[in-house]
C-alpha positions as CSV (number, residue, x, y, z in Angstrom):
1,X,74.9,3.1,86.7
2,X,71.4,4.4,87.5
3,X,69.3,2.5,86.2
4,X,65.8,3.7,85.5
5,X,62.5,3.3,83.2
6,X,63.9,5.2,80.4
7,X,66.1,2.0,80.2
8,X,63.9,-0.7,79.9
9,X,61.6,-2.0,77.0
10,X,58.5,-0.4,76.7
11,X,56.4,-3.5,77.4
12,X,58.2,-4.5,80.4
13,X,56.8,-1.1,81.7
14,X,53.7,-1.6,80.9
15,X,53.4,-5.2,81.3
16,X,50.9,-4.8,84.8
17,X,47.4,-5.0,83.1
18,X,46.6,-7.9,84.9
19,X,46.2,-6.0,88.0
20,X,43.2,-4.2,86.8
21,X,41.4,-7.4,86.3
22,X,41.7,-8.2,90.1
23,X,40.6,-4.4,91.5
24,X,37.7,-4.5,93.5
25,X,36.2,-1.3,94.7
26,X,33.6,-3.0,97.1
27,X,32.6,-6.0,98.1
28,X,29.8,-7.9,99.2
29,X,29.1,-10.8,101.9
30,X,31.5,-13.6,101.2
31,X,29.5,-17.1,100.2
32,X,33.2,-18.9,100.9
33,X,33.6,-21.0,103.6
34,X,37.3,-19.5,104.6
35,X,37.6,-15.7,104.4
36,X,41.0,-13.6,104.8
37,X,42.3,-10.3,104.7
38,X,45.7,-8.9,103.9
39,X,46.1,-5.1,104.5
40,X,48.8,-3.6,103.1
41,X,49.6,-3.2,99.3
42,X,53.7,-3.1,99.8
43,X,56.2,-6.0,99.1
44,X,55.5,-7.4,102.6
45,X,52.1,-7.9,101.6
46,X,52.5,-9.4,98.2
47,X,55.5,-11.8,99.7
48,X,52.7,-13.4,102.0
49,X,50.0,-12.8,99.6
50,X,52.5,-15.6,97.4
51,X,53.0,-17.5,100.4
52,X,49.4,-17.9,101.9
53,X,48.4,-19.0,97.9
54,X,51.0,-21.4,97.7
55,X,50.0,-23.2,101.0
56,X,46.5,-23.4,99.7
57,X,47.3,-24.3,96.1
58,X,46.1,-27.8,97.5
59,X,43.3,-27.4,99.1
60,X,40.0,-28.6,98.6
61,X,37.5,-26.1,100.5
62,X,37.3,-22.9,98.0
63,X,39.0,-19.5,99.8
64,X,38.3,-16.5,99.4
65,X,41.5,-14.0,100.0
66,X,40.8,-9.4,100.3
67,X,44.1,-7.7,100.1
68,X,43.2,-4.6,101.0
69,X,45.8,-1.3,100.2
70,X,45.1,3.0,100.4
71,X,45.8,3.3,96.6
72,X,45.9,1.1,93.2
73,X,50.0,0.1,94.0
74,X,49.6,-3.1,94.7
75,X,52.6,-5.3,95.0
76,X,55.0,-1.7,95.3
77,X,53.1,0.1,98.0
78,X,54.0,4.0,98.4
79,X,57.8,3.4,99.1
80,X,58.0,1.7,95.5
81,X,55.8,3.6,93.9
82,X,56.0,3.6,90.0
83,X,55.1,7.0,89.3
84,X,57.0,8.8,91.7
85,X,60.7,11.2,90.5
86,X,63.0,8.7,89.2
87,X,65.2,10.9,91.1
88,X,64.4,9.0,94.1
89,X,66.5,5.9,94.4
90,X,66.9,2.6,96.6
91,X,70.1,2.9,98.5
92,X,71.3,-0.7,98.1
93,X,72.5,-2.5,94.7
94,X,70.1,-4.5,92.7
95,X,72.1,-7.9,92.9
96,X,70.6,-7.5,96.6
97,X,67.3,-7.2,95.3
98,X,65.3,-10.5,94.7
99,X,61.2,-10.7,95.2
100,X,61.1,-14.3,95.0
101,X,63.0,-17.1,96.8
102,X,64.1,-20.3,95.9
103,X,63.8,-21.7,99.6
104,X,60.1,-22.4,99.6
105,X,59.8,-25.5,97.0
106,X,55.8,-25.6,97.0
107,X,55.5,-21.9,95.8
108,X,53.2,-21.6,92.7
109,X,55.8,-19.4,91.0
110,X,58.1,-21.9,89.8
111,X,61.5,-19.3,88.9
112,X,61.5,-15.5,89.0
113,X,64.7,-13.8,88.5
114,X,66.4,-11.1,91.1
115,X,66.3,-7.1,90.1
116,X,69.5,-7.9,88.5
117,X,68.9,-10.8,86.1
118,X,65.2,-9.2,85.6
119,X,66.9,-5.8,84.5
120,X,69.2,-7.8,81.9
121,X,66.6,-9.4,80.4
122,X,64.7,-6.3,79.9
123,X,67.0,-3.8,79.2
124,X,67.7,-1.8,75.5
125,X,70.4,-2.9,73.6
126,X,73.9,-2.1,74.1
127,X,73.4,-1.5,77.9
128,X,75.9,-3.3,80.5
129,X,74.3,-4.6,83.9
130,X,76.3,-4.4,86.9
131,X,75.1,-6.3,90.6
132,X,76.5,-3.4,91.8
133,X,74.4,-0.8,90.1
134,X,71.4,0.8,91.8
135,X,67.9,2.3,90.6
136,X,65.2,4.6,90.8
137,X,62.7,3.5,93.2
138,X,59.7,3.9,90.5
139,X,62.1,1.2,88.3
140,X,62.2,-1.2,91.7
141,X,58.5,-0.6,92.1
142,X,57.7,-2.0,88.4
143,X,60.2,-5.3,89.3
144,X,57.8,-5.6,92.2
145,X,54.8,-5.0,89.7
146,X,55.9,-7.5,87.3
147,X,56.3,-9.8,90.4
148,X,53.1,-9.7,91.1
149,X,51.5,-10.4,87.6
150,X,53.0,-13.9,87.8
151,X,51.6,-14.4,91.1
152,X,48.3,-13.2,89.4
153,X,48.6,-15.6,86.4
154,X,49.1,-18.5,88.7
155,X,46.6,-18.1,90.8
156,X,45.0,-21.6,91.9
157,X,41.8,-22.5,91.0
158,X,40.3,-22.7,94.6
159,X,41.4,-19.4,95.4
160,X,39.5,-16.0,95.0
161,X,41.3,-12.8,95.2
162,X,40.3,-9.4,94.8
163,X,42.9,-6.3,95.5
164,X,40.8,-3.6,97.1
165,X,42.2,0.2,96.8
166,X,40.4,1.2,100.4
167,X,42.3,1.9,103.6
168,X,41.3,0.0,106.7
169,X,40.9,2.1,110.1
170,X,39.3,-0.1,112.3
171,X,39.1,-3.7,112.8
172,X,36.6,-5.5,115.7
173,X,36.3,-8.7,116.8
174,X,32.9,-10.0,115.9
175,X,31.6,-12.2,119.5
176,X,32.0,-15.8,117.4
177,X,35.8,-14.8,117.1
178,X,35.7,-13.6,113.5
179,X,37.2,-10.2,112.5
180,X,35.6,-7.7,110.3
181,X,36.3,-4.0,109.3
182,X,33.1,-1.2,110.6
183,X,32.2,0.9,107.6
184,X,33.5,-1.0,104.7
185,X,33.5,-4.8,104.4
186,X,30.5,-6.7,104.7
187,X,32.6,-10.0,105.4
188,X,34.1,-11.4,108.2
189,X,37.2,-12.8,108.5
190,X,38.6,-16.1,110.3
191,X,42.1,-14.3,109.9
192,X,43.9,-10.7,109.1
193,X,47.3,-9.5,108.6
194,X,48.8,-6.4,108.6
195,X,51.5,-5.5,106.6
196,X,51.1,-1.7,107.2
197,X,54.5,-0.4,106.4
198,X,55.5,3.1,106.8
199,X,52.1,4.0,108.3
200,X,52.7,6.0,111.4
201,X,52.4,9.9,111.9
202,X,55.4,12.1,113.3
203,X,54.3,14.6,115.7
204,X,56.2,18.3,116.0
205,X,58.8,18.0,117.8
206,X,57.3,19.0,121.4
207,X,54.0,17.5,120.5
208,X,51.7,20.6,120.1
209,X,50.8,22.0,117.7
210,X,52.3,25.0,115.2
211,X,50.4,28.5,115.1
212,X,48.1,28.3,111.8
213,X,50.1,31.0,109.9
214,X,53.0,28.2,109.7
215,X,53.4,25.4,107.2
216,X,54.3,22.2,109.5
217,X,54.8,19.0,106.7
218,X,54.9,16.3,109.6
219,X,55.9,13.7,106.5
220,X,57.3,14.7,102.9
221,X,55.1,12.0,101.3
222,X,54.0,11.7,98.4
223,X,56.9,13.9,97.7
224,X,55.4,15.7,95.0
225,X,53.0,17.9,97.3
226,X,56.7,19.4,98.3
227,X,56.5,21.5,94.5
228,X,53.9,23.9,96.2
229,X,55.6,25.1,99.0
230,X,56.4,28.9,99.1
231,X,60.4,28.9,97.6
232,X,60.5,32.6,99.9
233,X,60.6,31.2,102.5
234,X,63.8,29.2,104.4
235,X,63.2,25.6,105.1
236,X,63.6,23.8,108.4
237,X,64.6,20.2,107.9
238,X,64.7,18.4,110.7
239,X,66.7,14.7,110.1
240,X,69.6,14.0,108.0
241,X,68.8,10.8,106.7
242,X,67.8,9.5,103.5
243,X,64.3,11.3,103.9
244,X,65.9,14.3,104.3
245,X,68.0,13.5,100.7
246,X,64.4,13.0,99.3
247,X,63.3,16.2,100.4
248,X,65.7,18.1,99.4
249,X,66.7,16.7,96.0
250,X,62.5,17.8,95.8
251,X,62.9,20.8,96.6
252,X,65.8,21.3,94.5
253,X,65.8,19.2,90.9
254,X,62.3,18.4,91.5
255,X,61.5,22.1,90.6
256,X,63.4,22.0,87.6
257,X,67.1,23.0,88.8
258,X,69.9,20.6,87.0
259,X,72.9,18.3,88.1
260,X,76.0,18.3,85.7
261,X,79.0,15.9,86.5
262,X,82.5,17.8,84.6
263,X,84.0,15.9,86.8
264,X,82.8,17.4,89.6
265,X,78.9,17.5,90.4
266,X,77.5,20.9,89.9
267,X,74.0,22.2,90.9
268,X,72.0,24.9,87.9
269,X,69.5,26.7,89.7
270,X,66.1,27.1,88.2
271,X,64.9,30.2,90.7
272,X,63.0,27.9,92.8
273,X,64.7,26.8,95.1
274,X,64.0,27.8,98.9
275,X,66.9,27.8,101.2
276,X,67.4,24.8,103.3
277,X,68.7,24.5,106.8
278,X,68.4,20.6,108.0
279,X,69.6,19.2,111.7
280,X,69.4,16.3,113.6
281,X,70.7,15.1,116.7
282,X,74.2,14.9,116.1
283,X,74.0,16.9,112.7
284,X,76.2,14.7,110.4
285,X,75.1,13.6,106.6
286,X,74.9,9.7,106.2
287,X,78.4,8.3,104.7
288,X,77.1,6.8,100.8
289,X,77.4,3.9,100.0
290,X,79.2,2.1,97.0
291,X,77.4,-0.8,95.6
292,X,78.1,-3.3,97.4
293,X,77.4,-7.4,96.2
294,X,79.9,-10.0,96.7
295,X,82.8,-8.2,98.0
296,X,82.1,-7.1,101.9
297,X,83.7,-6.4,104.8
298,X,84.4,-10.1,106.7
299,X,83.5,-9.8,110.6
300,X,86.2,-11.2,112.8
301,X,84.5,-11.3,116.4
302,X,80.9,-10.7,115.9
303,X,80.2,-14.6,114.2
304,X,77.6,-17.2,114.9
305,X,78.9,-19.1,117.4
306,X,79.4,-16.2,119.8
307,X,76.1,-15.3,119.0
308,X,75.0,-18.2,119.9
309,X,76.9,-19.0,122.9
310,X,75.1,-15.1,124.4
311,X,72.0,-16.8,123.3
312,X,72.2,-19.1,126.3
313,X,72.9,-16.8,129.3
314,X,69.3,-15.3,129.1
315,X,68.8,-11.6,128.8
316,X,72.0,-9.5,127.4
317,X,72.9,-6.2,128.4
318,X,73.7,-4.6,125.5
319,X,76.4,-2.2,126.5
320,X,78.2,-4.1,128.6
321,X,78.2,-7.2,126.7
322,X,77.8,-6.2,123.0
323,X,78.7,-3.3,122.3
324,X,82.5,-3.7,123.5
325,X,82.7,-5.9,120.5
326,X,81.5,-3.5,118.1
327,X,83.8,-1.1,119.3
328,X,86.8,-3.8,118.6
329,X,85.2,-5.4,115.0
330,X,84.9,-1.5,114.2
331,X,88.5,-0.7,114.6
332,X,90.2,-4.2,113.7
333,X,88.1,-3.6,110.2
334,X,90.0,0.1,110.2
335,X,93.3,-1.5,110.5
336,X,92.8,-4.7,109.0
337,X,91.4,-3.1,105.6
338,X,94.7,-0.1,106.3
339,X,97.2,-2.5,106.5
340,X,96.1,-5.7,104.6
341,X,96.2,-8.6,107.1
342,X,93.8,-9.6,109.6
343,X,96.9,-10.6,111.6
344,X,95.8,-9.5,115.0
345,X,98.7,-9.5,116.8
346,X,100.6,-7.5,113.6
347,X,97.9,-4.8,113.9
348,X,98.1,-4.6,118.0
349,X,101.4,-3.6,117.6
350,X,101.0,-1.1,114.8
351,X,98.1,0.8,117.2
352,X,100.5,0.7,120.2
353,X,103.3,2.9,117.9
354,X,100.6,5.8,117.3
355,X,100.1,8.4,118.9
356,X,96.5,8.1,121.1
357,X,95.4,11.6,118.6
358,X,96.1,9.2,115.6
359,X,94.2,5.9,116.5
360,X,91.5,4.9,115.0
361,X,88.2,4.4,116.8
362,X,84.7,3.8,117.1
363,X,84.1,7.1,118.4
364,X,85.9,8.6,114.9
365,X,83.5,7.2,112.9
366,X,80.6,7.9,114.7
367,X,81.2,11.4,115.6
368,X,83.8,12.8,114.1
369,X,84.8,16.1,115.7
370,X,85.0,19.7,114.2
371,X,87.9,21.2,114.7
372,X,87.2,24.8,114.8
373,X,91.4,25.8,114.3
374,X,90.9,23.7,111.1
375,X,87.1,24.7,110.0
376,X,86.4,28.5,110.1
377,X,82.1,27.3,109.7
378,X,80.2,24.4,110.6
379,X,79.4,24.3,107.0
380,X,82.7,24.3,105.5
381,X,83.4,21.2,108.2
382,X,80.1,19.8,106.3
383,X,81.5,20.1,103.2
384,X,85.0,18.4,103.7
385,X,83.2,16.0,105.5
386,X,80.9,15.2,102.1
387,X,83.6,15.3,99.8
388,X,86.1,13.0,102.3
389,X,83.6,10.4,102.5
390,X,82.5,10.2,98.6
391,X,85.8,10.1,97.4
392,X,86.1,6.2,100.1
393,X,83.0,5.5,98.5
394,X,84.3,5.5,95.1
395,X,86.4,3.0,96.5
396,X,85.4,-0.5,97.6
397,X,85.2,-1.3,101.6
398,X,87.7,-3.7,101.1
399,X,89.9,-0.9,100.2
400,X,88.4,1.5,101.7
401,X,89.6,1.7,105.6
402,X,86.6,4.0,106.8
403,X,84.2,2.0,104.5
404,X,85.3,-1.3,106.1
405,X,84.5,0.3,109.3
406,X,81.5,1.5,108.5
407,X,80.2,-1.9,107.3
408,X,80.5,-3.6,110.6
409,X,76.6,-2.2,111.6
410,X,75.8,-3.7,108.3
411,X,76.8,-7.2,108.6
412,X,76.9,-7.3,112.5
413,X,72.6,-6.2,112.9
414,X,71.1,-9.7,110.9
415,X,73.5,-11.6,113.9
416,X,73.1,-8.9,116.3
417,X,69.2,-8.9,116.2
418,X,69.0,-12.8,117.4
419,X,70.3,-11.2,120.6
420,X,67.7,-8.3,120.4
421,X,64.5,-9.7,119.5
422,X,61.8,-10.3,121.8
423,X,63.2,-8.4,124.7
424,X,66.8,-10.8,124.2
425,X,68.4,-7.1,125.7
426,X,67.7,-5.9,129.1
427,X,65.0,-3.2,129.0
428,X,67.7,-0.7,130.6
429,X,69.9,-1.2,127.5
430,X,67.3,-1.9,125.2
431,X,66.5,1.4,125.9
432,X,69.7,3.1,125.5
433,X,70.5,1.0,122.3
434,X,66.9,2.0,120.4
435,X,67.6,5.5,121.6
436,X,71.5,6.5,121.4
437,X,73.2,3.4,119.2
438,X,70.9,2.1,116.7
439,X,70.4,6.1,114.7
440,X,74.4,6.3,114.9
441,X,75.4,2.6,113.7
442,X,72.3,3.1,110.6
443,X,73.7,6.7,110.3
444,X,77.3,5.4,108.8
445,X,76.3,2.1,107.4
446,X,73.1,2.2,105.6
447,X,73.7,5.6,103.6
448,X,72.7,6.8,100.2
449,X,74.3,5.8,96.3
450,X,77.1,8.0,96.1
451,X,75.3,9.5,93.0
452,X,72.6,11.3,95.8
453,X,75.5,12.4,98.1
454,X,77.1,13.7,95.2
455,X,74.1,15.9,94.4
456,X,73.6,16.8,98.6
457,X,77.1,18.1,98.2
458,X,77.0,20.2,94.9
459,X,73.8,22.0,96.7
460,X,75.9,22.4,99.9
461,X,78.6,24.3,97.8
462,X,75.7,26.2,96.1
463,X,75.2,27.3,99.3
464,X,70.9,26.0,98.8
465,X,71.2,23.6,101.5
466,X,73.2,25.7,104.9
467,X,74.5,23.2,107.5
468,X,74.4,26.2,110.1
469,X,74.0,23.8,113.1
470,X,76.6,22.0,115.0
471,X,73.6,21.7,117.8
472,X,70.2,22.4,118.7
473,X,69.4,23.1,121.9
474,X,65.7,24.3,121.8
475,X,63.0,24.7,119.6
476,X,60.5,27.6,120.1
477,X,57.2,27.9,118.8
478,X,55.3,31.2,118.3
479,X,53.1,32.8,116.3
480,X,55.8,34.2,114.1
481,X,57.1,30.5,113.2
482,X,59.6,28.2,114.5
483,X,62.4,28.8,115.9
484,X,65.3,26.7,116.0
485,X,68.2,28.0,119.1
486,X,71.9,26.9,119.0
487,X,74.6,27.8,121.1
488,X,75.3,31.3,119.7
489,X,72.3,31.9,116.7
490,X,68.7,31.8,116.9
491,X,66.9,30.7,113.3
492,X,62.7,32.1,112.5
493,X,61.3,29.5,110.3
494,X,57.5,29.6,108.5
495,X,58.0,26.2,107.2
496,X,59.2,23.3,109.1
497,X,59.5,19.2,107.6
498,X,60.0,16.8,109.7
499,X,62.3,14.5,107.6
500,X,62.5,11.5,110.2
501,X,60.8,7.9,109.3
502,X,57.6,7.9,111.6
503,X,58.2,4.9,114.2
504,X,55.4,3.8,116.3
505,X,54.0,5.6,119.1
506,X,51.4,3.5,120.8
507,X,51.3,5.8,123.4
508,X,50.5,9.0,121.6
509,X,48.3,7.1,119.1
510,X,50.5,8.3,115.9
511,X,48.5,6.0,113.9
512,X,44.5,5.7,113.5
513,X,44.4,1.9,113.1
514,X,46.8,0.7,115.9
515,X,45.2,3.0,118.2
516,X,41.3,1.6,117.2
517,X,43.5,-2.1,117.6
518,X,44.3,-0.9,121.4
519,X,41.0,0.9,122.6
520,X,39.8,-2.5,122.1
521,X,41.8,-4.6,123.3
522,X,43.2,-6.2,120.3
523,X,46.3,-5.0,120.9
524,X,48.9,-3.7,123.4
525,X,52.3,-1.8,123.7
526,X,55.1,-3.6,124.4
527,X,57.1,-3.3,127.2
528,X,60.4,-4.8,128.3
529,X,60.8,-4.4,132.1
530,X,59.8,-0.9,132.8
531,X,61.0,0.3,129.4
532,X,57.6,0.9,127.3
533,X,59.1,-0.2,123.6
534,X,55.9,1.6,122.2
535,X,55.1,-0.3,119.3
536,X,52.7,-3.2,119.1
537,X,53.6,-6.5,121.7
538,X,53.4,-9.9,119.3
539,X,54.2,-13.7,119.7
540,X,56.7,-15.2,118.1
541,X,54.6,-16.3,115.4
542,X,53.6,-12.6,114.8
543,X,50.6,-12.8,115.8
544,X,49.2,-9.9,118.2
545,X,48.7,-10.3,121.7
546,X,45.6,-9.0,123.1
547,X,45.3,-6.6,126.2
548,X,41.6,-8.0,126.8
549,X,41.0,-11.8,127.1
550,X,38.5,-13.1,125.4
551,X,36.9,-16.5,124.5
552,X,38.8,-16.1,121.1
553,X,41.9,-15.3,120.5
554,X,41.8,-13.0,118.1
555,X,43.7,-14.4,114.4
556,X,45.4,-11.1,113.9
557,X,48.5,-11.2,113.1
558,X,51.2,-8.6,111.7
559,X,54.7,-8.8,109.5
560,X,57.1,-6.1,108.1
561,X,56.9,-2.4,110.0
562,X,54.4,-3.2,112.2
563,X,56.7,-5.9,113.9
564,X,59.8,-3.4,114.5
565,X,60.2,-3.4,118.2
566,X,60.0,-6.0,118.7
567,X,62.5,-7.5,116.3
568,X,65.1,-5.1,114.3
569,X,65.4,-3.7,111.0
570,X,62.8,-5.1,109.2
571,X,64.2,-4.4,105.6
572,X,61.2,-3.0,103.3
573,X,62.2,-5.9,100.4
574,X,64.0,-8.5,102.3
575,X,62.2,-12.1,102.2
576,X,65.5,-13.3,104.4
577,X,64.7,-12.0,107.7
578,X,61.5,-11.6,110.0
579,X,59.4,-14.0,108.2
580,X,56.2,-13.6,109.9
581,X,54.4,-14.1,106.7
582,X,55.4,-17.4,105.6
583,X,54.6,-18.6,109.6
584,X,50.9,-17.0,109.0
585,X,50.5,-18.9,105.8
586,X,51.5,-22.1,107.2
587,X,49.1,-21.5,109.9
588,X,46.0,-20.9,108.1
589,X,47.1,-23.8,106.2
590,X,46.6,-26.3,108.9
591,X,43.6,-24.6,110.2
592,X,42.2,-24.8,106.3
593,X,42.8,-28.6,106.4
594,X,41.3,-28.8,110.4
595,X,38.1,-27.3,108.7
596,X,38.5,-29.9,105.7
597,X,38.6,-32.7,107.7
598,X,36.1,-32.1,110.4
């Protein structure tokens, strides 16, 4: 099951009205005698917005909190957004989903239930809930929403808070330590976080820039503004991840074309549609994903105590040390799941009666081959491909050999990242890892719904989206377009989007604020031995570390997106991992009650 809006009660929908009492579209010099800023509108921003009030809900000294966010969606940000297609979904299960948690006993929201509970109790009539079901991303950004308005309506009394719809650019240190933003605010603050997200700019892909008579999208977001390109012309897509499913299911039934399901998923054209050719590196589709709760794949090698016992040794090197695991996790969940024991030395000997051609490995799953005596087109190889790998997802990875398999990333990285964060790798394989491993583990564990691959495949056969490259070896720019070389075809393309998540790129300044952050000294790139990580260097309380010293150290501090680098996979809703919010609140806590008590 889907779920969406059309599914819930009306007044759950619209039950956000609160949120206009609390917009603020200027301000003026703050009269309270402890000032902060939040930037960033997402769920990374509303989990320490619930955090930083909760560890002042005692307080006696008034505060006065600015979350500051580009647009009105507060408490969703743009990944959640509640207007956007419904066709857009989250590509994990909504028993995974859970905006509040139970762990922090002094928060001023007292229960709030998980996406699943929240959707039961809001639902029409008649409707079954599943853990295992997924939604639209516009449904998921109104959880979020409703969130939020309890937040709002609990809002201690010592606590002013207004939600300002302006972006921030620039932030300087004031010369008494205090941090204010040129141009905008009036106020000064004694601390700022940044909870930024998805803010970063991709650059074409040899970092000049296209000839004026082509289109270059260098991000599909919002993914509406994709309804007015030219359906003439060919498409270039470069990435094959999730963005890339966004894009194209845009370009596609977000112009009106139609998905029926009797039994197999069939694409109606409505005329629209341009002709799509998307590649990546290695030019494979992401393997879906069922919905997955309860019932996952069990890691045999990769456990805590190993992780632990690495811990101690100091720097890892990656490939030598971890990865050789993977490998072995990856193929004992093959067999294990296969055969149906976890009896090692039962599935040893099953491997040592196949033929080398017939076992099972890491490499299969990462990259399987095309057999051109089997595949007459790169597309058809696609195409099998699609259709192999939704008809495992239908099953669960306990059943599922290849799913099992591809888990292992999934419930391996949470472990695996106490090894990798803050420079825990070498910078050697630190490098390789973010580089070569880390796209190809996400690639086959964190894929879409099956419902989305479904649709990716029924375009595939309608021949709207072309898998024409096995490689690309060059791309051309010209006057006449883009031009996209493989081995034996060459490919002349007006319009080019580049369908990769925008990382950060300190070092080509992809993004207007981090770059204002360095030129000042507020911030610098980290680096890990002479490998230049390239996205902002923090403490391990998050907090940023200057490149300037100064008589104050700057209380600027960062959690969510901004942090990835330096730790790994920061997860857009989890409140599990990377807390660097609930450490800031706890710190302006004890510098509140300094204050109080001087």
């Amino acid at each position: 099951m889907i779920w969406k809006k059309k599914h819930l009660r009306q007044e759950t929908i619209s039950n956000t009205k609160i949120l206009d009492d609390y917009i603020s579209r200027s301000i003026s010099v703050s009269t309270k005698a402890i000032s902060i800023a939040i930037i960033g509108g997402g769920p990374k921003g509303m989990y320490a917005l619930e955090r930083l009030l909760s560890e002042l809900q005692a307080c006696e000294i008034e505060c006065e909190i600015h979350w500051f966010n580009e647009d009105l969606f507060f408490g969703c940000g743009p990944n959640f957004r509640t207007t956007q297609p419904e066709y857009l979904l989250i590509n994990f299960s909504i028993g995974n989903v859970n905006a509040h948690t139970p762990n922090h006993k002094n928060s001023i929201i007292r229960e709030f239930p998980g996406m699943y509970q929240w959707v039961r109790n809001n639902c029409r009539k008649n409707l079954t809930v599943r853990p295992t079901d997924f939604a639209s991303r516009a449904l998921t950004g109104i959880y979020l929403q409703n969130y939020l308005t309890h937040i709002l309506q609990n809002l201690p009394l010592n606590i002013s808070l207004s939600l300002i719809p302006v972006g921030i650019y620039n932030i300087k240190q004031k010369s008494d330590g205090r941090l204010n933003f040129p141009h905008f605010s009036p106020t000064s603050y004694s601390s700022v976080l940044l909870c930024t997200g998805h803010c970063y700019t991709n650059t074409t892909p040899d970092k000049t820039d296209v000839h004026p008579s082509c289109h270059y999208l260098s991000s599909p977001y919002p993914i509406e503004k994709l309804s007015s390109l030219n359906n003439q012309n060919p498409i270039a897509i470069m990435g094959m991840g999730l963005t890339f499913i966004d894009v194209a299911l845009a370009l596609t039934e977000g112009k009106g074309g139609s998905f029926i399901e009797k039994p197999d998923m069939t694409y109606t054209p409505c005329g629209k549609e341009p002709i799509l050719y998307p590649f990546s590196r290695n030019n494979l589709p992401m393997i879906p994903r069922p919905g997955t709760y309860k019932d996952r794949y069990q890691l045999r090698y990769i456990h805590r105590n190993w992780i632990d016992s690495l811990s101690k040794k100091g720097k890892i090197d990656f490939v030598t040390t971890v990865l050789p695991v993977v490998k072995k996790e990856i193929q004992f969940a093959y067999y294990s799941t296969l055969l149906k024991t976890r009896d090692e030395e039962f599935i040893s000997n099953y491997i040592l009666r196949l033929n080398p051609e017939e076992i099972f490995d890491w490499e299969k799953l990462l990259f399987p081959s095309f057999n051109k005596k089997k595949y007459t087109t790169y597309q058809q190889f696609v195409e099998r491909y699609m259709e192999s790998m939704i008809l495992e997802a239908k099953k669960s990875e306990l059943e599922s050999p290849i799913l099992a398999a591809a888990a292992v990333w999934r419930e391996a990285s949470p472990l695996i990242n106490q090894l990798y964060k803050f420079n825990g790798f070498t910078g050697s394989s630190m490098q390789l890892f973010l580089q070569y491993w880390h796209g190809n583990f996400s690639r086959v564990s964190f894929g879409p719904p099956i419902e989305n691959m479904k649709k990716i495949l029924a375009l595939t056969k309608a021949r709207i989206i072309r898998f024409e490259f096995k490689s690309v070896e060059k791309i051309n720019k010209s006057r006449m377009g883009i031009e996209l070389v493989s081995p034996h075809k060459k490919f002349l393309f007006k319009t080019f989007i580049n369908a990769r998540i925008a990382r950060s790129k300190f070092s080509i300044d992809n993004n207007a604020l981090y770059s204002n952050l360095k030129n000042q000294g507020l911030a610098k790139a980290l680096f890990n031995e002479k490998f230049c990580v390239d996205s902002i260097e923090i403490g391990k309380n998050g907090r940023l570390i200057p490149s300037v010293e100064s008589p104050h150290y700057p209380q600027l501090y960062a959690y969510g997106t901004p942090t990835e680098g330096t730790v790994l996979d920061n997860d857009t809703l989890s409140r599990k991992f990377h807390d660097f919010g609930s450490m800031w609140a706890k710190t302006i806590k004890n510098q509140v009650y300094e204050f109080q008590n001087s």
